[in-house]
ZAZAVEX-585620 format. One record per residue (C-alpha): residue number from 0; x, y, z; residue in one letter. Coordinates in steps of 0.02 Angstrom, whole numbers, plus 50000, padded with zeros to 5 digits. Layout:
- num/u/v/w/residuo
- NUM/X/Y/Z/a
...
***
This chain:
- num/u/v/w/residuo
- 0/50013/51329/48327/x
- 1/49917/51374/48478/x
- 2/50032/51551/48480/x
- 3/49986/51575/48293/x
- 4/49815/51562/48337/x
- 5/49817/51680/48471/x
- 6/49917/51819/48352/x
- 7/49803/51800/48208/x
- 8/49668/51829/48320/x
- 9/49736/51986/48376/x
- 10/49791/52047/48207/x
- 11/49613/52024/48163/x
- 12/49557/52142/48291/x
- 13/49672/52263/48262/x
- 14/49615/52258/48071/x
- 15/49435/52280/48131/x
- 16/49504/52440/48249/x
- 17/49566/52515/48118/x
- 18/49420/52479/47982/x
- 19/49295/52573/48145/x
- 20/49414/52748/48142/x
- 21/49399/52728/47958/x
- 22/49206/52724/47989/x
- 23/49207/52859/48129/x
- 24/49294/52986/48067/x
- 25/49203/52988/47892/x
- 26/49046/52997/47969/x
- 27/49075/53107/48122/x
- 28/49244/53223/48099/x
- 29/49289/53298/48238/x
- 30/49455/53344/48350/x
- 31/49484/53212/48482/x
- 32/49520/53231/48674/x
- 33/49475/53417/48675/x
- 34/49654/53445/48586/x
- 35/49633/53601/48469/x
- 36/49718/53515/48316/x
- 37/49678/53552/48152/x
- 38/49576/53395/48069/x
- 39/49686/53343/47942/x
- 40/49569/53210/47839/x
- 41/49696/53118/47712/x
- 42/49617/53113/47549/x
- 43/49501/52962/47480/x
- 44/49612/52871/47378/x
- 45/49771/52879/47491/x
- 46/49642/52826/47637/x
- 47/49570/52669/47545/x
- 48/49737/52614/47486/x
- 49/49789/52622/47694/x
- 50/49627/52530/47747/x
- 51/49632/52409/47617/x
- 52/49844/52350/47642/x
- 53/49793/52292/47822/x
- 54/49649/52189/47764/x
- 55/49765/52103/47616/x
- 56/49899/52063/47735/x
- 57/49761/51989/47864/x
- 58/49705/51894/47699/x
- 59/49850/51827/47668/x
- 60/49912/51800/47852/x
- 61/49733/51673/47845/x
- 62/49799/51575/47708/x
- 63/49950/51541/47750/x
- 64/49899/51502/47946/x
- 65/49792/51382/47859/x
- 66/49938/51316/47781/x
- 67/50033/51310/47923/x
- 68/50167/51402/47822/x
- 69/50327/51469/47923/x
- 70/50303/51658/47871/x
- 71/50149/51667/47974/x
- 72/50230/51779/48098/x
- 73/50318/51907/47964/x
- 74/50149/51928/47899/x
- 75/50072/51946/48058/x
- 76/50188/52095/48092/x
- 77/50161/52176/47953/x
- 78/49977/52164/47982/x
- 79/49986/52246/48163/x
- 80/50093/52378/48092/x
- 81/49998/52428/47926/x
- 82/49843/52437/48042/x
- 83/49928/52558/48177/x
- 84/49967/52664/48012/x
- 85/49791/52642/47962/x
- 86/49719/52676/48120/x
- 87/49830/52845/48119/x
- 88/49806/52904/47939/x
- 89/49612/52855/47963/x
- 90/49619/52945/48125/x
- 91/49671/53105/48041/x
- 92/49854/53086/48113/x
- 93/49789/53125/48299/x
- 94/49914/53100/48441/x
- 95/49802/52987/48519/x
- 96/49833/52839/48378/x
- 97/50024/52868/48394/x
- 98/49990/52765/48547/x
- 99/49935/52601/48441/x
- 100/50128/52592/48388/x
- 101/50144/52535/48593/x
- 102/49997/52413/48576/x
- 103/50087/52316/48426/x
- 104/50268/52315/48505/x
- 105/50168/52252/48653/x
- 106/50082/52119/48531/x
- 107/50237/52075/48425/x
- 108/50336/52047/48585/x
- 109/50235/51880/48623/x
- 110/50331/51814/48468/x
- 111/50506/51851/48571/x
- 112/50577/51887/48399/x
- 113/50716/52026/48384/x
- 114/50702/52016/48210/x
- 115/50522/52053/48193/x
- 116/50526/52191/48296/x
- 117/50672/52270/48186/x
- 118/50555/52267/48025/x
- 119/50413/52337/48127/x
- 120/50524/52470/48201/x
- 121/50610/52497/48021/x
- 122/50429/52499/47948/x
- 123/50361/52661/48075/x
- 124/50533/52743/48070/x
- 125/50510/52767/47875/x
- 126/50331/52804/47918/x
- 127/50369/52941/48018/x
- 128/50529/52989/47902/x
- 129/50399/53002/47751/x
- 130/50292/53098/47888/x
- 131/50422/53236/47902/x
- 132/50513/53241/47751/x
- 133/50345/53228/47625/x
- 134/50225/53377/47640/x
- 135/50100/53279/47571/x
- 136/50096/53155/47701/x
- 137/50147/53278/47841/x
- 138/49953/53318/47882/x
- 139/49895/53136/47853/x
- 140/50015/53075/47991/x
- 141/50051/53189/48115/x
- 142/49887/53293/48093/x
- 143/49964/53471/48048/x
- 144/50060/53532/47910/x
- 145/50194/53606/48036/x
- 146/50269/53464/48135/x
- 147/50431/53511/48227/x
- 148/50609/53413/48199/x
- 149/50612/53422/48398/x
- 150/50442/53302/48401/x
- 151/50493/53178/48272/x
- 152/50641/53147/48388/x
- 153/50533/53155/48530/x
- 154/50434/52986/48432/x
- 155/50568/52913/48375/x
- 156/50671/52933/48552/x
- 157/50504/52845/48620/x
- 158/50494/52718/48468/x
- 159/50662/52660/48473/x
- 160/50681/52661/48666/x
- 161/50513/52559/48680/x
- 162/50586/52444/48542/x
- 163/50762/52430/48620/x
- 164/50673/52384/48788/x
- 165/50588/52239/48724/x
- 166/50715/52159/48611/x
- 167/50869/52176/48769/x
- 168/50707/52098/48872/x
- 169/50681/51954/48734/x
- 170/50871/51949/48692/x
- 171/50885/51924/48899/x
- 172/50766/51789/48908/x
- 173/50838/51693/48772/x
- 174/51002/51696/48839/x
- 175/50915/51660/49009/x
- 176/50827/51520/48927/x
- 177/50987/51450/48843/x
- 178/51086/51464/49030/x
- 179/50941/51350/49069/x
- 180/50951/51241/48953/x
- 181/51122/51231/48967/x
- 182/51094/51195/49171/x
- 183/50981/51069/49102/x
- 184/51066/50978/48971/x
- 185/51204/50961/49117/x
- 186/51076/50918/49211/x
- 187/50989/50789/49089/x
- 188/51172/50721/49061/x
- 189/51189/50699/49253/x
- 190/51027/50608/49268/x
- 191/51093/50515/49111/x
- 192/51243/50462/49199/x
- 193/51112/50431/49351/x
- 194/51004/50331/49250/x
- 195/51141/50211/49189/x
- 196/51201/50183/49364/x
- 197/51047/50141/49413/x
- 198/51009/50019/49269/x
- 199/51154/49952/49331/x
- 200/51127/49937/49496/x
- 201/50949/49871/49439/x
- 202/51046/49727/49358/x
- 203/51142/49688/49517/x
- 204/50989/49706/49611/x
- 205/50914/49600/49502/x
- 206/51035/49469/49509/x
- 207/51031/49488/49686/x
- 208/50851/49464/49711/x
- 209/50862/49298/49598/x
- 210/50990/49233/49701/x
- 211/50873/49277/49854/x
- 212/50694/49204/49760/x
- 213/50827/49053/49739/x
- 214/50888/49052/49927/x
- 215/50695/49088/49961/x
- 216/50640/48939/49874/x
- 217/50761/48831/49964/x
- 218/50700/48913/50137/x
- 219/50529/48881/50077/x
- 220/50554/48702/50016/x
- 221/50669/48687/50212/x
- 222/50493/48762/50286/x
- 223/50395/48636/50216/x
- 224/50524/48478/50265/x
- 225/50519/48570/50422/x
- 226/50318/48609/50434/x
- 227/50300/48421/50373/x
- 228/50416/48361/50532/x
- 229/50334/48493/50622/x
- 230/50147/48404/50576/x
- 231/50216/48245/50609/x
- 232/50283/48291/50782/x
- 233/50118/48394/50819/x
- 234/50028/48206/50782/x
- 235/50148/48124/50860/x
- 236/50131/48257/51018/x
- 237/49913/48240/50989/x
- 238/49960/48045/51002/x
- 239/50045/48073/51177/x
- 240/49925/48200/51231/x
- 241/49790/48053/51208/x
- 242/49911/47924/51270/x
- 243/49923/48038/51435/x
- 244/49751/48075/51454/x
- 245/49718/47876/51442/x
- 246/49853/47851/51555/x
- 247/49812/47996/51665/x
- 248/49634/47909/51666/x
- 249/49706/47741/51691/x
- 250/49821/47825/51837/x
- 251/49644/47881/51903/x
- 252/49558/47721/51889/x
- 253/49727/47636/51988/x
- 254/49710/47782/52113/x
- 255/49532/47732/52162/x
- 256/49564/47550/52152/x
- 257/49719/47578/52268/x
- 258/49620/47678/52370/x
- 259/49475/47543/52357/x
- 260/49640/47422/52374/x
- 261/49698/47521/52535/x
- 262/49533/47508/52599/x
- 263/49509/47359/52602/x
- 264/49689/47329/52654/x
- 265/49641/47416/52820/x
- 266/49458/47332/52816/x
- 267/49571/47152/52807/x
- 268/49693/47216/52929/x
- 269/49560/47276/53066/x
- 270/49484/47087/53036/x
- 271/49644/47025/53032/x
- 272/49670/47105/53208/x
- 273/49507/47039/53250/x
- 274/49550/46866/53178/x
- 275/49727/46876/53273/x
- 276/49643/46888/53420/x
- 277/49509/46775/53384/x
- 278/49663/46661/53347/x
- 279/49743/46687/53513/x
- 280/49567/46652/53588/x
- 281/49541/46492/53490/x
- 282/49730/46432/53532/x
- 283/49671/46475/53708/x
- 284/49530/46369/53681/x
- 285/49600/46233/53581/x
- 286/49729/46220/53717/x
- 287/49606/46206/53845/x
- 288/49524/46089/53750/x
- 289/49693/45980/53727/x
- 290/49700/45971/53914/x
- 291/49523/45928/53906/x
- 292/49557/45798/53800/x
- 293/49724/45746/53870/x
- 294/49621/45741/54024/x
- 295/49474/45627/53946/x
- 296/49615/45521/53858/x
- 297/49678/45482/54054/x
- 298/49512/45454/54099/x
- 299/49473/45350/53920/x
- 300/49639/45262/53968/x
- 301/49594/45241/54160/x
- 302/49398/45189/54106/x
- 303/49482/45062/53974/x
- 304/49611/44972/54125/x
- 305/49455/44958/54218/x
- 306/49354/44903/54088/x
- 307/49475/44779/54068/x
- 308/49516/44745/54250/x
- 309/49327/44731/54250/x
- 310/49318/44606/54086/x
- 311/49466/44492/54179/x
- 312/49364/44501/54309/x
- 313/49212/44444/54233/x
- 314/49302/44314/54127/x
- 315/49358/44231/54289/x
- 316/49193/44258/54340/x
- 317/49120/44179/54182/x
- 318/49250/44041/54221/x
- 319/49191/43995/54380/x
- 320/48987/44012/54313/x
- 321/49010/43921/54157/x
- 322/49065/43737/54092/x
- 323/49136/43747/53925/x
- 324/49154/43553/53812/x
- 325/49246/43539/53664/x
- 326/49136/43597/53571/x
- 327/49132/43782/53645/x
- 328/48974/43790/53714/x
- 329/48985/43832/53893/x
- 330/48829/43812/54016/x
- 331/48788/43905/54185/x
- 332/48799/43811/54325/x
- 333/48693/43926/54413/x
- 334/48553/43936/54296/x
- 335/48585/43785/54189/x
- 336/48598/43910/54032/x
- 337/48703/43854/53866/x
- 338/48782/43967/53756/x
- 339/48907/43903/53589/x
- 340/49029/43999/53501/x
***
């Protein structure tokens, strides 16, 4: 609809073109382009009926654009082409207006329709037939009463040459545009084909990356078992690492009491030196003092034989100083003295 739009748009203003020469040259008739041609005015009637078949086609060509009816495009070449004729007969049939036949092939050819460029062609040629062959309308279109055979084949030789152009050019296209749709319906049934080995593939890939979500889930539940163990034997390792550090402190506290120990090891075995030889001193000693004693023992033992030599000796003595009865009492002879046991 957009292309609709755009042709009914320019139908309009070609309408409008042609309505202004109508306008011009009734109010200011004169020859155009400095071309000495003979003014040729068609007459009033023949005029109006020209002006007016533009402006019922473009009436038309509104309703049934509003309709959205499928002859939009005849009528809109039929419009273009009764307003070049207008433009020409309302132009006096000047050789300048010829040139509006160009701007509706030019128009029409937006449409890429052969056909419609065949009744627009068909449409001028009997213009231009009627032109020639009609006295009457020999001045309205072509501006002079006298218009050579060797000129209308001149136009037409242009007409139909401009006209051939464009439809090989559209006809071109078209079969241009059906190679490429060809190319792409080839195409299209390639990417088809594409399409379905991929949504196959998709389906094994698919199936594939289930069985890998399942072997995933399996790693994953392995990885936890094996993060689990892996807790456990950090715990276990945070156990030992405490465990050494105790022992490493208890290893510590041994050290210094073995040192302490070895200390006092060689403290005990310097005084056991000392006491060694302190002992060999005292054995020295004690030795000495056996002798000493061995020697006092003689002279205990020697002292006691004369302490008993010396207590014989007295007991004789006694004997000889003392009378002794029967009743144990002794007396001194000497001194007289009496003594009882």
């Amino acid at each position: 609809m957009n292309k609709h739009k755009l042709m009914v748009v320019l139908s309009s203003g070609a309408v409008i073109l042609s309505l202004l020469i109508h306008i011009i040259h009734r109010i200011w008739p004169m020859e155009m382009s400095g071309m000495s041609m003979e003014h040729n005015s068609a007459p009033g009637e023949v005029s109006l009926i020209f002006l007016m078949l533009p402006i019922v086609f473009l009436g038309v060509l509104l309703v049934l654009y509003v309709k959205k009816h499928e002859l939009v495009p005849a009528f809109v070449t039929l419009t273009l082409t009764f307003s070049s004729i207008s433009t020409v007969i309302g132009g006096g049939g000047m050789v300048e207006y010829h040139f509006s036949i160009f701007m509706v092939i030019a128009i029409l050819s937006y449409y890429e329709n052969v056909k419609l460029l065949l009744l627009m062609t068909g449409i001028f040629v009997v213009e231009h037939l009627v032109g020639f062959f009609v006295p009457f309308f020999t001045p309205i279109i072509f501006g002079t009463s006298s218009y050579s055979f060797s000129m209308l084949c001149l136009h037409a030789a242009y007409l139909i040459f401009t006209s051939g152009a464009t439809a090989w050019q559209i006809t071109s296209k078209k079969k241009y545009t059906e190679q490429l749709q060809q190319q792409n319906k080839q195409k299209q049934h390639i990417i088809y084909d594409m399409m379905k080995k991929l949504h196959e593939t998709n389906g094994q890939v698919r199936q594939t990356v289930a069985d890998l979500k399942e072997s995933l889930e399996e790693s994953q539940a392995a990885s936890h078992h094996t993060t689990a163990s892996m807790q456990e034997l950090a715990a276990g390792a945070d156990q030992q690492v405490i465990m050494a550090q105790k022992s490493s402190e208890f290893l510590e506290e041994m050290t210094q009491g073995v040192t302490k120990i070895a200390e006092a090891s060689a403290a005990v075995s310097e005084a056991s030196d000392q006491t060694a030889n302190e002992a060999v001193q005292g054995k020295e000693k004690i030795q000495e003092a056996i002798q000493q004693i061995h020697t006092i023992d003689s002279s205990v033992q020697h002292a006691a034989s004369v302490i008993h030599q010396l207590k014989e000796r007295s007991a004789e003595i006694n004997d000889i100083n003392y009378e002794c009865d029967f009743r144990h009492c002794c007396t001194n002879k000497s001194t007289g003295a009496k003594c009882c046991n």
